[in-house]
N, C-alpha and C positions, 0 to 999 in steps of 0.2 A: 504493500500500500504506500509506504513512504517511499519508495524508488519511483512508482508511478507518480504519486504527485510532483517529487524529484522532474522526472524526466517530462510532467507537464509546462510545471514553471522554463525550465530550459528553452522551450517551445518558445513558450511565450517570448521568454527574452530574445529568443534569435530573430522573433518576427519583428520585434520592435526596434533590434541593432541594424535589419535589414527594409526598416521603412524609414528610419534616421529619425533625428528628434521633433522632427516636421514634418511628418506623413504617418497613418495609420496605417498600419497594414490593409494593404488589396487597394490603396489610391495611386494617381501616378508620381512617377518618380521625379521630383522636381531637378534634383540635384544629385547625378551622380559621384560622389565621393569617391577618389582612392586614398590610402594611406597619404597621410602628410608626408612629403620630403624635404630634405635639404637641398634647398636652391644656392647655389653661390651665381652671385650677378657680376657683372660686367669690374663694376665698380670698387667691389671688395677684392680683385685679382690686381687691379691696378699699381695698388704701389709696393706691393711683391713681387710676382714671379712677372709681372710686366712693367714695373719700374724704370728700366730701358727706355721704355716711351716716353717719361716726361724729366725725367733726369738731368739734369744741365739747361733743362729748355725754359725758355720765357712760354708760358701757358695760358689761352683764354679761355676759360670755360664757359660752354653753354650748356645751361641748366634750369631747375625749378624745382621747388620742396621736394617732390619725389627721390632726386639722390643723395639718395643716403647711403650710409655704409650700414653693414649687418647690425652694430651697434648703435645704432641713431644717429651717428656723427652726419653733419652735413658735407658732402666732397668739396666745398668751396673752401672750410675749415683744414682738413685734413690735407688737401695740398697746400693750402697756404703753412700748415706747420710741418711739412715734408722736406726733410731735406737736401737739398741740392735742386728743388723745386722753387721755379719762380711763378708764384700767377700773379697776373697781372695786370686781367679785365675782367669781368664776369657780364655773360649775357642773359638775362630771364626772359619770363614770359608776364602777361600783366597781370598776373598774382603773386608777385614779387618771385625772388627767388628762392626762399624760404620757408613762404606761408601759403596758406593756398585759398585765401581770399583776394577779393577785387582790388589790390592794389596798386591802379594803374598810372605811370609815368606820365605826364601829359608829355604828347609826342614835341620830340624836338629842347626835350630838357633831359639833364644827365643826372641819374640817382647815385646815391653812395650805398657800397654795403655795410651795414651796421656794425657788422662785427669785424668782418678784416679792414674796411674803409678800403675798400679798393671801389672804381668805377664801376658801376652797372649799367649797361643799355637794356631796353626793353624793344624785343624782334615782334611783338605783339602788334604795334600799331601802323603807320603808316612805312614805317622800315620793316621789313624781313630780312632783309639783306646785309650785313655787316661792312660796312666801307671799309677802306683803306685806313681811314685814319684812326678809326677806332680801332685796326688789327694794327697797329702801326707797332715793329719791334716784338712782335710774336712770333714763335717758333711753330709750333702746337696750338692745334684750338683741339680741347677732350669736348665731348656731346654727350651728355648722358641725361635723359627726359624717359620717363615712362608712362610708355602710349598705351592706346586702347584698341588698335585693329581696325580704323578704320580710316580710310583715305582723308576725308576732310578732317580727322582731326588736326588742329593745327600744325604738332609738331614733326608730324612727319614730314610734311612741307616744308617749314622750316630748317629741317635737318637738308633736302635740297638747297634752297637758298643760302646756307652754311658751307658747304662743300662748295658751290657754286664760287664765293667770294672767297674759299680757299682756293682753289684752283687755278685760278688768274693771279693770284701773289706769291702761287707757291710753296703755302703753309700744309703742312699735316694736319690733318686728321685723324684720332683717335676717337673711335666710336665705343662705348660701354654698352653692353647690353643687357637686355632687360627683356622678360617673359610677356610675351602677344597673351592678355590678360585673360581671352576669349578661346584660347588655346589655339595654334599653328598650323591648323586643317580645313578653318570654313574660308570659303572662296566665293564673294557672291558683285553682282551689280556692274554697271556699265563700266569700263573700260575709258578713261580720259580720253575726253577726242581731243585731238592734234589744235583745233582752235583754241582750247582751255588749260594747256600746258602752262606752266610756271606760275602758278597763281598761289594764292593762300593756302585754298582748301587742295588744289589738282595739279601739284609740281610736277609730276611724271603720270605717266601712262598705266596707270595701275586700277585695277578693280575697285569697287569703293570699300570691300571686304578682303583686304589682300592675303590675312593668313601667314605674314612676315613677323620678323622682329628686325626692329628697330637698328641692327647691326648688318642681318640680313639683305634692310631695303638699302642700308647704305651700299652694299656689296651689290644688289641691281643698279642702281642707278651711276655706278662706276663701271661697273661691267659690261652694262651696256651702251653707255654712256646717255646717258637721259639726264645729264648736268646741258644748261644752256649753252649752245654752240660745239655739242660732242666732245664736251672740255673731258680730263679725268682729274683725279686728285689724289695726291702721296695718300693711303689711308692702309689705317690699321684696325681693326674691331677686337674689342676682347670679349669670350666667348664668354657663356654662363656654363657651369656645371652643374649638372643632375637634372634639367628641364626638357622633357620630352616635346614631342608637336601636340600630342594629346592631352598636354595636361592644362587647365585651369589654373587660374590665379591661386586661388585658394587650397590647391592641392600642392603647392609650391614651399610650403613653410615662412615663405614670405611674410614681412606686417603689411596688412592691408594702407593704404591714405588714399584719401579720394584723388584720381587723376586731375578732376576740377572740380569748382564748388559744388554742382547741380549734381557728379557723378558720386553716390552716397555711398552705392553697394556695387558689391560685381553685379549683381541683377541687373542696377542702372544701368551697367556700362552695355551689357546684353543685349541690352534693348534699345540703349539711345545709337547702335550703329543702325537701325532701323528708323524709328521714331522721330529723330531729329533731322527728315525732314518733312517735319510738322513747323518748324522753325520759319519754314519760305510762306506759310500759307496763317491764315486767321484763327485758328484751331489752340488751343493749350497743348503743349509737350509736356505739361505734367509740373513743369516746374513751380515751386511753392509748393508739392503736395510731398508726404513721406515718399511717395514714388514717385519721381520726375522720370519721365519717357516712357514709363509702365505705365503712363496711364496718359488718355491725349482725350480733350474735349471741349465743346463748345456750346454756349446758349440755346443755340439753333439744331442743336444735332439730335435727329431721334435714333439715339443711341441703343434702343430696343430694335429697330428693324435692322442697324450698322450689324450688329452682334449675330443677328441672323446670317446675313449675308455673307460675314466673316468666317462663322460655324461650318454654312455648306460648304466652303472652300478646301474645308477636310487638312489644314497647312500640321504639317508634322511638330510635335514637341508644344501645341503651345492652348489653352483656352481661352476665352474672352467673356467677358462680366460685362453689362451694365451697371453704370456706376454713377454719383453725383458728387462731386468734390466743389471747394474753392479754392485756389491759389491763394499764396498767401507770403508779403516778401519775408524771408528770412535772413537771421543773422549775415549770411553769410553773401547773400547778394547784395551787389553792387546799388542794381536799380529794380522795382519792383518787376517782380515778373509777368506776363501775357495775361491778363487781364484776371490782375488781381483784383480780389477783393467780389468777382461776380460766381452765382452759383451756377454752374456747368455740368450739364448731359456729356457723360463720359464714357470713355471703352479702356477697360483695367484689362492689358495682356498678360496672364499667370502660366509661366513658361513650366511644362512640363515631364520634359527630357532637353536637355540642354544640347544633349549631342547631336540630337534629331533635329531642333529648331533651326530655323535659318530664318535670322534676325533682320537679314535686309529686305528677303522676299516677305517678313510680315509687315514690314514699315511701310513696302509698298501695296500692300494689300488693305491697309487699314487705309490708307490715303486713299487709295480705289474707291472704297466702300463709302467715304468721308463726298468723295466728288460723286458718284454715284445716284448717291441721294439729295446733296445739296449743292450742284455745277454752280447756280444760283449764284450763292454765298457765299462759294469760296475765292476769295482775293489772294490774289498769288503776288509773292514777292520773287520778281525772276532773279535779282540780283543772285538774293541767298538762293535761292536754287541753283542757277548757275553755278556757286561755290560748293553747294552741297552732291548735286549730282555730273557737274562737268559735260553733258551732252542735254541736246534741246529735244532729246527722243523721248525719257522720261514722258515729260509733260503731253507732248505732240499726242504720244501713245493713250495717255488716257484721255485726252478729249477728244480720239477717237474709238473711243466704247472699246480698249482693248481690257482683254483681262489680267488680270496679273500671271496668271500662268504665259500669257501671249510675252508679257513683256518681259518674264524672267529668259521664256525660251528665246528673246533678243539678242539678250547677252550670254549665251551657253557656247557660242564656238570661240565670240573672245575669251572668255574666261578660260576657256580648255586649253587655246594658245597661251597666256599668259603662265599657265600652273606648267607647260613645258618650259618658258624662257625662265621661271624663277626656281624651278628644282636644282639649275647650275648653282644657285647662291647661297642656297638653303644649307645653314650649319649645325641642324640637329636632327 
């Protein structure tokens, strides 16, 4: 009798170790977990076993709160007390280089950094580009930013435009790398057309879901040479150890920090490579809500029939809720967000299988569903689109009643070319 109750309870527990501390046995699986491991990043090798690379050199680094060493230390710190290391300028992004709130430079003035007093420029605003005078007497520029896997995030772009302004003066590059947070397998969305090259959001010819790391895309865009004018660049990348292409941020060992204010959880970031672009059009992306880009909605949206129409689509990994929220600014924003303060008919995406979802074909399907019902009312910002999606086919495609299956099957032969030119680069 006691073995049997014994060998009941064990049941139990395995059913519970195997639904996780968020799902009851027999629901879907939101989040596949593997064992936590030891990631070593780019940046904790750097002034060990690749100390070579900044040793003697005058150094600028481009950076923002994300690099850190294993121990918290900030890298702007840690090379400025390394010896036989000169840094000498620091470049951020406009959440300082530190912190990862809104604080932005006004363009055309020079910030100090706090703690070492060295100069800061901010590539955030009307420069992306690093001039001359600002590299003036540098050896080395190191780049270590941790992205989120998707083309318009800014810094990928930027890492372009870096390279770019080293190439014509002849400086090196040392790239740190860092784990594709969505893990180094999903491959989705248009392809940069040739019109939209070197921009903020679409410096190279890349998917909008590329499935790189950050050392990776540097190693495309020299390899192939997708630097402006077929330039290349002295470059060096230092690898991470223990980071599979399958793995997740969170299965990394890694400390979580938000990539940017709005991106909270790995969930957000899952979802804002889809979601955001909600951004070009009159709709909420969620911001102001505990889920920003998990959730998109509008005054006007009857978000009961959107839910339908997203459900028959049958899209792998993900379900969709009717939902009412308000936006609401927080701490942490800059400026209120997209129309705070009003109550909004919503669509809450709760992702189901992570490895199954594909996050850019739901962002365009929720957009589908969004125009669908309301062509009317939706006011499009082509700017931001143009930055978000880099081709004018997006849009064309849905204001002619395509489906989202039609327009993913648009981009499936570029995509399949592109996963052959980027296997040469791929270092894990």
């Amino acid at each position: 009798m006691i073995a049997a109750h014994a060998m009941f309870l064990a049941t139990l527990l395995s059913l519970h170790l195997a639904a996780g501390p968020d799902r009851a046995p027999g629901e879907p699986r939101a989040v596949d977990r593997a064992p936590r491991r030891a990631v070593q990043v780019g940046a904790d090798r750097l002034l060990g076993e690749y100390a070579h690379l900044v040793r003697g050199k005058r150094v600028a680094l481009v950076a923002n709160h994300s690099a850190r060493l294993a121990d918290g230390t900030h890298l702007a710190d840690a090379l400025f007390r390394a010896p036989g290391v000169r840094l000498t300028v620091l470049f951020g992004m406009n959440y300082d280089i530190r912190s990862n709130d809104y604080s932005v430079t006004p363009d055309g003035e020079v910030a100090t950094d706090r703690t070492t007093g060295l100069t800061k420029y901010d590539l955030y605003g009307e420069t992306h580009k690093p001039t001359p005078a600002m590299l003036q007497g540098v050896d080395v520029i190191v780049f270590d930013i941790q992205e989120v896997g998707a083309r318009f995030y800014e810094h990928i772009n930027i890492l372009g435009f870096v390279m770019e302004a080293a190439s014509e003066l002849g400086i090196r590059v040392v790239v740190l790398d860092r784990p594709n947070p969505i893990t180094g397998i999903k491959v989705e969305g248009f392809v940069t057309d040739s019109a939209t090259r070197f921009r903020f959001g679409s410096y190279a010819p890349v998917p909008v879901v590329h499935g790189m790391t950050m050392g990776e895309l540097a190693r495309l865009y020299n390899g192939e040479r997708m630097l402006r004018g077929g330039r290349t660049v002295p470059l060096d990348v230092v690898p991470m150890t223990g980071w599979t292409r399958a793995m997740w941020y969170d299965e990394t060992g890694l400390a979580w920090r938000k990539p940017s204010p709005n991106l909270l959880t790995l969930g957000s970031v899952l979802a804002y490579v889809g979601t955001c672009l909600f951004e070009a059009v009159n709709v909420s992306e969620g911001r102001g809500t505990d889920h920003p880009f998990e959730t998109i909605g509008a005054s006007w949206l009857d978000h009961t029939r959107a839910v339908a129409l997203l459900r028959d689509l049958n899209l792998p990994g993900v379900r969709f809720e009717a939902v009412e929220f308000t936006p609401v600014q927080q701490p942490y924003h800059g400026r209120p967000p997209k129309l705070a303060g009003e109550r909004l008919r919503g669509i809450r995406l709760h992702v189901t299988d992570r490895n199954a979802f594909a996050p850019y074909t739901t962002g365009i399907a929720l957009l589908w569903a969004v125009h669908t019902l309301h062509a009317d009312k939706l006011v499009w910002n082509d700017a931001v689109l143009d930055r978000l999606v880099a081709t004018p086919r997006l849009k064309a495609m849905l204001q002619a009643g395509k489906t989202p299956d039609d327009i993913a099957g648009a981009w499936r032969d570029e995509v399949r070319a592109f996963e052959r030119v980027r296997g040469t680069y791929l270092l894990y």
